[in-house]
C-alpha positions as CSV (number, residue, x, y, z in Angstrom):
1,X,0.0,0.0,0.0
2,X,1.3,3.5,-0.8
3,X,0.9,6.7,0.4
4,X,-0.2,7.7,4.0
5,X,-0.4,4.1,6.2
6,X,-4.5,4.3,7.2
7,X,-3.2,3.1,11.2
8,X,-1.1,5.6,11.5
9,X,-2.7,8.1,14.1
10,X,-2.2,11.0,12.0
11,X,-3.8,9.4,8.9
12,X,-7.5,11.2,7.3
13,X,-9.1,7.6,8.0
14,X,-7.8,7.5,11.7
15,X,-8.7,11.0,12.4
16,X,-12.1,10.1,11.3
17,X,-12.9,7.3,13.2
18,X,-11.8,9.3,16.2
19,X,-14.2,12.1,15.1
20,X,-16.8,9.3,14.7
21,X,-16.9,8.1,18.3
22,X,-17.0,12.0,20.1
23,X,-20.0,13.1,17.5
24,X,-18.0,15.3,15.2
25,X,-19.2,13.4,12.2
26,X,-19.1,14.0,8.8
27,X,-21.8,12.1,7.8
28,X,-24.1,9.3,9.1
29,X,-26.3,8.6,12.1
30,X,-25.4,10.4,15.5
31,X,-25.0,6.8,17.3
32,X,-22.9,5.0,14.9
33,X,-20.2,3.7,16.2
34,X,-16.5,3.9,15.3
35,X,-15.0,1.3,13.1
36,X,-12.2,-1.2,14.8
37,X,-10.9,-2.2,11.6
38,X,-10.1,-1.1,8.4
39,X,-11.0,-2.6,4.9
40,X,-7.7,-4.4,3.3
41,X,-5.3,-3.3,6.2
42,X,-6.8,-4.9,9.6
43,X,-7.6,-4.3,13.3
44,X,-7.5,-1.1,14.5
45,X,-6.7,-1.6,18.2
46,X,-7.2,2.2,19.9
47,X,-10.3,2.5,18.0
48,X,-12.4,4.8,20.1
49,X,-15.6,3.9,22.1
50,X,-18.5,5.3,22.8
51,X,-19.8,5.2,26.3
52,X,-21.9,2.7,27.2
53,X,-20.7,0.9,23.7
54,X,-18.2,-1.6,23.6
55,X,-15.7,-3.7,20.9
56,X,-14.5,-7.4,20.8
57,X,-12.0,-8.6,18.5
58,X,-13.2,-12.6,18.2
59,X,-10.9,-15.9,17.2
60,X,-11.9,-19.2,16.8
61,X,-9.5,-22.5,15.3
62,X,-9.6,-26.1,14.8
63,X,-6.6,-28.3,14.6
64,X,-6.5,-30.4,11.4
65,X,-7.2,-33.6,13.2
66,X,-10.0,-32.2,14.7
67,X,-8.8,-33.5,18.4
68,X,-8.8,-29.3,19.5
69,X,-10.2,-26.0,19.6
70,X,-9.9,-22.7,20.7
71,X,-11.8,-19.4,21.1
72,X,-10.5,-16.0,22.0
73,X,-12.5,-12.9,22.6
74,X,-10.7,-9.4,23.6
75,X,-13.0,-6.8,25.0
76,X,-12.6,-3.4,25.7
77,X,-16.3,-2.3,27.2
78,X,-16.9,-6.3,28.1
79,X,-20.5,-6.4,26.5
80,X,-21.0,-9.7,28.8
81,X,-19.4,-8.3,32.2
82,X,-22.0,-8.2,34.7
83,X,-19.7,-5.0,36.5
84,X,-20.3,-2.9,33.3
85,X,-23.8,-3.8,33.7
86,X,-24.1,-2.6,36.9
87,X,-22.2,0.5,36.3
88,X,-24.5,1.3,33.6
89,X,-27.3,1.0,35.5
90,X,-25.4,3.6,38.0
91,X,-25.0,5.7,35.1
92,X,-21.1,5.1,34.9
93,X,-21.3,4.0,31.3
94,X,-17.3,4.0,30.8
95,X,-16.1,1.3,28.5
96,X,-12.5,1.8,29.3
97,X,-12.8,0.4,32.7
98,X,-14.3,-3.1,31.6
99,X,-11.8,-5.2,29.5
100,X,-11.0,-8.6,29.6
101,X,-9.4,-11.7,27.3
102,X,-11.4,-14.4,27.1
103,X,-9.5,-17.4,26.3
104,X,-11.4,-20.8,25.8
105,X,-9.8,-24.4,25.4
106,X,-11.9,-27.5,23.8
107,X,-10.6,-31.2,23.4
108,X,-8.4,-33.0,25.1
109,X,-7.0,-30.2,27.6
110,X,-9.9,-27.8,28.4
111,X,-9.9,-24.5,30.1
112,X,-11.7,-21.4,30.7
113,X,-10.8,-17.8,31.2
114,X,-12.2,-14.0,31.6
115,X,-10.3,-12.2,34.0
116,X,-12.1,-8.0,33.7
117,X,-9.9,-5.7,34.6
118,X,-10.1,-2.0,34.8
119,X,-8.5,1.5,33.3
120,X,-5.0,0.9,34.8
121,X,-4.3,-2.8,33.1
122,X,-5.5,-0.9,29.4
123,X,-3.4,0.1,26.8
124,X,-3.7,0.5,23.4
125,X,-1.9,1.3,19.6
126,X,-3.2,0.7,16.1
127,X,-1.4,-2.1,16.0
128,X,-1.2,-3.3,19.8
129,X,-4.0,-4.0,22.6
130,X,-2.5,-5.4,25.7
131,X,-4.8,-6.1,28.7
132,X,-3.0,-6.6,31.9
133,X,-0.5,-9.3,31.0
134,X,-2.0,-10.3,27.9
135,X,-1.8,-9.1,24.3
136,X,-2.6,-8.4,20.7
137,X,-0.6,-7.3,18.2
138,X,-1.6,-7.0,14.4
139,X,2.0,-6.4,11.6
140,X,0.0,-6.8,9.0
141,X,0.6,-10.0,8.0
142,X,0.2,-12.0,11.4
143,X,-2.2,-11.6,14.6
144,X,0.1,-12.3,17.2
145,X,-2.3,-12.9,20.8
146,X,0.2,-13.5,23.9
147,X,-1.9,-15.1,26.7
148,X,-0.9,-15.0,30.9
149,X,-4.1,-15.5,32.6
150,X,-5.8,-17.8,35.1
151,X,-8.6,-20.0,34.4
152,X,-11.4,-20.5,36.1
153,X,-13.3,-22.3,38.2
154,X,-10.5,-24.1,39.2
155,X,-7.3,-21.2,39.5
156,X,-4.6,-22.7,36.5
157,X,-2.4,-20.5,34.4
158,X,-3.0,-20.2,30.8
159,X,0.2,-19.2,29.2
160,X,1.3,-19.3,25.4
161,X,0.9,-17.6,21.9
162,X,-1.4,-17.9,19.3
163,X,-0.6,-17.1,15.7
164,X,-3.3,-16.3,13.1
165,X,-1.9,-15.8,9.8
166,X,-4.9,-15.0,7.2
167,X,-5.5,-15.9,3.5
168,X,-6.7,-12.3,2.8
169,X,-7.3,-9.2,5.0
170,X,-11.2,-8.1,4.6
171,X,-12.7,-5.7,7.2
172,X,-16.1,-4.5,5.4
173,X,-18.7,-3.7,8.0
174,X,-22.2,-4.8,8.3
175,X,-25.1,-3.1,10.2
176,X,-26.8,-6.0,12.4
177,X,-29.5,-3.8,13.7
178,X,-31.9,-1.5,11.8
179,X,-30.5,1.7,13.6
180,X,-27.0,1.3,12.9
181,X,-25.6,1.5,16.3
182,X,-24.1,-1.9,16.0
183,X,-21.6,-3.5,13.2
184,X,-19.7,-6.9,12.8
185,X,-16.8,-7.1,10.4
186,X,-14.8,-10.3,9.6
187,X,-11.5,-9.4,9.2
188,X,-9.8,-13.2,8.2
189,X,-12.8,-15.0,6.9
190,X,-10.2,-17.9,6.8
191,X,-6.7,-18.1,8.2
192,X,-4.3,-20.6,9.9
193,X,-3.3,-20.7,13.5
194,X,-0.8,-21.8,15.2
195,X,-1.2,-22.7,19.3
196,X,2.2,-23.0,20.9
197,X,1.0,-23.3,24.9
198,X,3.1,-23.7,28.0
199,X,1.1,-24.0,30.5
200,X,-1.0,-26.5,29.6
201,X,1.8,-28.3,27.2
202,X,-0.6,-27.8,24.1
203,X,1.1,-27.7,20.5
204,X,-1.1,-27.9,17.3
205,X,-1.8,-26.3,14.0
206,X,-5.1,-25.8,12.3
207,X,-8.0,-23.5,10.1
208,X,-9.3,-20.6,11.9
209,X,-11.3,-17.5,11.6
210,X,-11.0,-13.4,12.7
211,X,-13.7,-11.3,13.0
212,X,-14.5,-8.0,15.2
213,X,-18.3,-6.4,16.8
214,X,-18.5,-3.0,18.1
215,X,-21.9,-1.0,18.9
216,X,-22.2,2.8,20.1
217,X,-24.5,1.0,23.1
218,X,-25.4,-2.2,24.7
219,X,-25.7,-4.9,23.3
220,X,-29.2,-6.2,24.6
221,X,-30.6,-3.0,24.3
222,X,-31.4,-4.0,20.2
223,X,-31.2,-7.6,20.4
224,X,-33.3,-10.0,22.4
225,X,-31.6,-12.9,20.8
226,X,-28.8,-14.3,17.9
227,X,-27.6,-17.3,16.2
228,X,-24.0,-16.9,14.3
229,X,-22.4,-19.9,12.6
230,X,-19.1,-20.0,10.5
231,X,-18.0,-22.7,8.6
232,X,-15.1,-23.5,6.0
233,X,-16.2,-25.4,2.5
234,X,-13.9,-27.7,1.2
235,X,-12.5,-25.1,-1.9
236,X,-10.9,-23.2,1.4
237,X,-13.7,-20.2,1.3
238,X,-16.0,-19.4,4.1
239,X,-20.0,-19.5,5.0
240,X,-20.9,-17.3,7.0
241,X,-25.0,-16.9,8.6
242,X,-26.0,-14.3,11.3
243,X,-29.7,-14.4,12.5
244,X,-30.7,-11.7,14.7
245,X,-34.3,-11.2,16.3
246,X,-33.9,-7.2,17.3
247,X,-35.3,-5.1,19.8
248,X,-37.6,-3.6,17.0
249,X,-39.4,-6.5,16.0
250,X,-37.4,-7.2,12.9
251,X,-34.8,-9.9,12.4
252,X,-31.8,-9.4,10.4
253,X,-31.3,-12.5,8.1
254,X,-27.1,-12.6,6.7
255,X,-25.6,-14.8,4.6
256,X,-22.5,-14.8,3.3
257,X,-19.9,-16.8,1.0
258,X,-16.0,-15.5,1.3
259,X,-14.0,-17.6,-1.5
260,X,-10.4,-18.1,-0.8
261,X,-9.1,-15.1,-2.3
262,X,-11.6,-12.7,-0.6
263,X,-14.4,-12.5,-2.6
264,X,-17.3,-12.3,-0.9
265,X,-21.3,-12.5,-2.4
266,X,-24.1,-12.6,-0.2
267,X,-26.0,-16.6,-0.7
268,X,-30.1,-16.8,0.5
269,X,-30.4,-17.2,3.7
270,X,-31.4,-21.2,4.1
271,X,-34.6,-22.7,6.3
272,X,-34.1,-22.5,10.2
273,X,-33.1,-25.7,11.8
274,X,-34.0,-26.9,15.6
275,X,-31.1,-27.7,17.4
276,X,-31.7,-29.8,21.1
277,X,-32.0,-27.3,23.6
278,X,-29.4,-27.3,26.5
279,X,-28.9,-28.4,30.4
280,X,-29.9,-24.7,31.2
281,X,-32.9,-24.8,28.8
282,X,-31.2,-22.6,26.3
283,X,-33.5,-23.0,22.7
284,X,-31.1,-22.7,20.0
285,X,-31.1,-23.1,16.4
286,X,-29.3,-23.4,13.2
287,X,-29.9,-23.1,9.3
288,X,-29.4,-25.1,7.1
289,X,-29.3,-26.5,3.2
290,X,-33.6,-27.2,2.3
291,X,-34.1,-30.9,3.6
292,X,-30.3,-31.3,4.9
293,X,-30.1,-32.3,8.7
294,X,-27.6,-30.4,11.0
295,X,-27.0,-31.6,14.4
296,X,-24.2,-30.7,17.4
297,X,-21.6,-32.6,16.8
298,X,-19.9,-31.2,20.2
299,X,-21.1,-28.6,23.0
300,X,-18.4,-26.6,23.6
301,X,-20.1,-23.8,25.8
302,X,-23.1,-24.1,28.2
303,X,-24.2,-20.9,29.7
304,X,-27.6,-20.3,31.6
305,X,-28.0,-17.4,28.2
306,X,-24.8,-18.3,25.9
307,X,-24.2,-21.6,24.1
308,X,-21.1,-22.3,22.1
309,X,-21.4,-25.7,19.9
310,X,-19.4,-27.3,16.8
311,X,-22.3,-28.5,14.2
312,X,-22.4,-31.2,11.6
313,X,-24.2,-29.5,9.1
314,X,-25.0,-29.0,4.8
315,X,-24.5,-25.2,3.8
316,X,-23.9,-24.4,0.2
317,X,-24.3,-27.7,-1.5
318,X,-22.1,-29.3,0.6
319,X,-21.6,-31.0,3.8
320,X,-19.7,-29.0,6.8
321,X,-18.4,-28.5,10.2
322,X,-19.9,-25.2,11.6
323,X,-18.3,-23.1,15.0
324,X,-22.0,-22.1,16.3
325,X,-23.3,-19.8,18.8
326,X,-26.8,-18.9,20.6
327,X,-26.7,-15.6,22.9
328,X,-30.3,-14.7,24.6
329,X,-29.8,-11.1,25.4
330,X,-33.4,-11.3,27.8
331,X,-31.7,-14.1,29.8
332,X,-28.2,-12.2,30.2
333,X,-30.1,-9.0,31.0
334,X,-32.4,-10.9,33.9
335,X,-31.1,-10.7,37.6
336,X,-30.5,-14.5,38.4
337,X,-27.9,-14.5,35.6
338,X,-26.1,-11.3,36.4
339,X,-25.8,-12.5,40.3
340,X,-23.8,-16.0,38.7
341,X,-21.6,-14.2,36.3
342,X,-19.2,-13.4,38.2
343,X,-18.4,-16.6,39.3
344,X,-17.2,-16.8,35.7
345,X,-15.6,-13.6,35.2
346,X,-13.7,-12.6,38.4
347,X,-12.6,-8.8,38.4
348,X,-9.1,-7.7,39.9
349,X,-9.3,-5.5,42.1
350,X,-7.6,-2.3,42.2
351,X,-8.3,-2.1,38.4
C-alpha cells in the first residue's frame, strides 16, 4: 500500500474514526459507532468507544485432526461483564474500565478464562491492545495474541501464543441492527493458526477465523436474541450466517460466502433448523441447506444465556463443520444470571 499508512494516528481515515466516536461526524447517524478495523489493512486496536458501547475482537480455530479447539474474545467495554452492567445502571457508562481476554480451550485439555480488569491494566496502539499481561498485536501480515491469565473455576495458568496468519485481510462492516448502532466485520474470513502453549503443554496447527463487533451502546438494548455460525467449505472459502431477532421487531437475516481469495457474495439465507435445547434450557437453532439435517456434533459452551457448539451440518451444496453460537440477550439481561456471572468472570481489584 502506498501513500499515507490508514493506522497511522495522524492518517484522514484514523482521524475520522476518532471524530466518529466523540460526535464530530461527517456524515451518518449520530450513534454509529466507530469502526475497529479497516478494509484491506486490519484491526484497529485504539479505536475509540462510545460510552456505554463496547468492541470485541473474536478468534476461533480447529486443529486439522480435529482432536482441539480454541476461542479468543478481547474486549474493551466487556459487552458480557456483569460490572459494566451494573455500572451502567449507575449511570457510569465507561467502557474503558471493563476489558477482559477471554481465552477458551476444547478437546483433550480444556480451560476457561475472563479475568475483567479496569482503566489501569489498558493500553492501546493501532497495532497493539494489551490487557493486563495479555496481548494483541496486528504487523499486518500476522495476529500475534500472547496469553498469561488464570482459568477458572478451578485457578490454572494459561500461558502461550497464538498465531493467526490470514489468506486475505477483509474488514467490510455490516449493520446487524436497523439503527446502525451496531456492526460486525470479519476481518480473516479464513486463516491458519498456530497454538504454541506452555502452561498447559498444548502444541497444534489448524484452520481458523478473525472477525470484530463494536456497537455505540449495549448490546441487549437491540437484540433479544442471535444465532451466528461459521464454517469452512472444502475449496478453502467461508459461510458465513447471522440471524438476529432485534429489539424492533425485525430480524436481520445474513448470509455470506468469502471464497479463498476474498471474494465475498451474499448466498439466501437457508430454512431455520432446531437444534436440542441445553442443560440450562437454552433453545437454540441453526440453518441449514432445504431438507439437509444439521446436528451438534460437540457442546463446547453451556451458559444459563450463551451456548457455544461445533455443528455437523449441509451449507452451500455441501456438507460442513460449523463453529456455532446462541446468545439470549433477555436471559443475560435478567437478575439470576447477572448475580452468577461473576463466578465466571472474576474482576481484579484495584483495576
Amino acid at each position: 500500500m502506498h501513500g499515507v499508512d490508514p493506522r497511522s494516528p495522524t492518517s484522514p481515515l484514523a482521524d475520522e474514526v476518532r471524530a466518529a466516536a466523540t460526535g464530530a461526524r461527517p456524515a451518518g447517524s449520530a450513534h454509529e459507532p466507530a469502526p475497529t478495523c479497516i478494509p484491506g489493512v486490519g484491526p484497529l486496536f485504539d479505536a475509540p468507544v462510545s460510552p456505554g458501547g463496547y468492541l470485541w475482537w473474536y478468534v476461533d480455530a480447529f486443529s486439522d485432526d480435529g482432536k482441539y479447539g480454541i476461542t479468543l474474545i478481547a474486549l474493551v467495554g466487556s459487552c458480557f461483564s456483569p460490572y459494566y452492567a451494573g455500572a451502567r445502571r449507575r449511570r457510569n457508562s465507561d467502557p474503558l474500565n471493563h476489558n477482559s481476554l477471554n481465552v477458551a480451550l476444547y478437546g483433550g485439555v480444556k480451560r476457561w478464562c475472563m479475568t475483567e480488569r479496569g482503566r489501569s491494566a489498558l493500553r492501546r496502539t493501532p497495532e497493539r491492545l494489551e490487557i493486563g499481561p495479555s496481548s494483541l498485536h496486528w504487523d499486518g501480515t500476522c495476529l500475534t495474541i500472547h496469553i498469561d491469565e488464570i482459568a477458572v473455576p478451578i485457578p490454572r495458568r494459561m500461558r502461550g501464543t497464538v498465531k493467526l496468519y490470514p489468506r486475505t485481510v477483509a474488514g467490510k462492516p455490516y449493520f446487524l441492527d436497523g439503527a446502525g448502532r451496531h456492526r460486525w466485520a470479519p476481518i480473516a474470513p479464513g486463516a491458519r493458526v498456530e497454538v504454541k502453549l506452555d502452561r498447559p503443554s498444548l502444541h497444534w496447527e489448524g484452520h481458523g477465523y478473525f472477525d470484530s463487533n463494536w456497537g455505540s451502546e449495549p448490546l441487549e438494548k437491540a437484540f433479544r436474541y442471535w444465532e451466528w455460525s461459521r464454517a469452512e467449505l472444502k475449496d478453502g472459502g467461508t459461510a458465513i450466517l447471522y440471524d438476529a431477532i432485534r429489539r424492533d421487531g425485525q430480524r436481520t437475516e445474513l448470509g455470506l460466502r468469502f471464497d479463498p481469495a476474498g471474494g465475498v457474495e451474499h448466498v439466501p439465507v437457508p430454512p431455520h433448523v432446531k437444534l436440542p435445547g441445553t442443560a440450562w434450557g437454552m433453545k437454540r437453532g441453526t440453518r441449514a441447506d432445504p431438507h439437509k439435517p444439521a446436528r451438534v456434533a460437540q457442546n463446547l459452551e453451556n451458559t444459563p444465556f450463551y451456548t457455544r457448539s461445533q455443528l455437523s451440518t449441509h451449507l452451500l451444496g455441501e456438507p460442513v463443520t460449523a463453529m456455532h453460537e446462541s446468545v439470549c440477550l433477555d436471559r443475560f439481561d435478567s437478575r439470576w444470571v447477572q448475580v452468577l456471572l461473576p463466578f465466571r468472570i472474576p474482576r481484579v481489584p484495584g483495576n
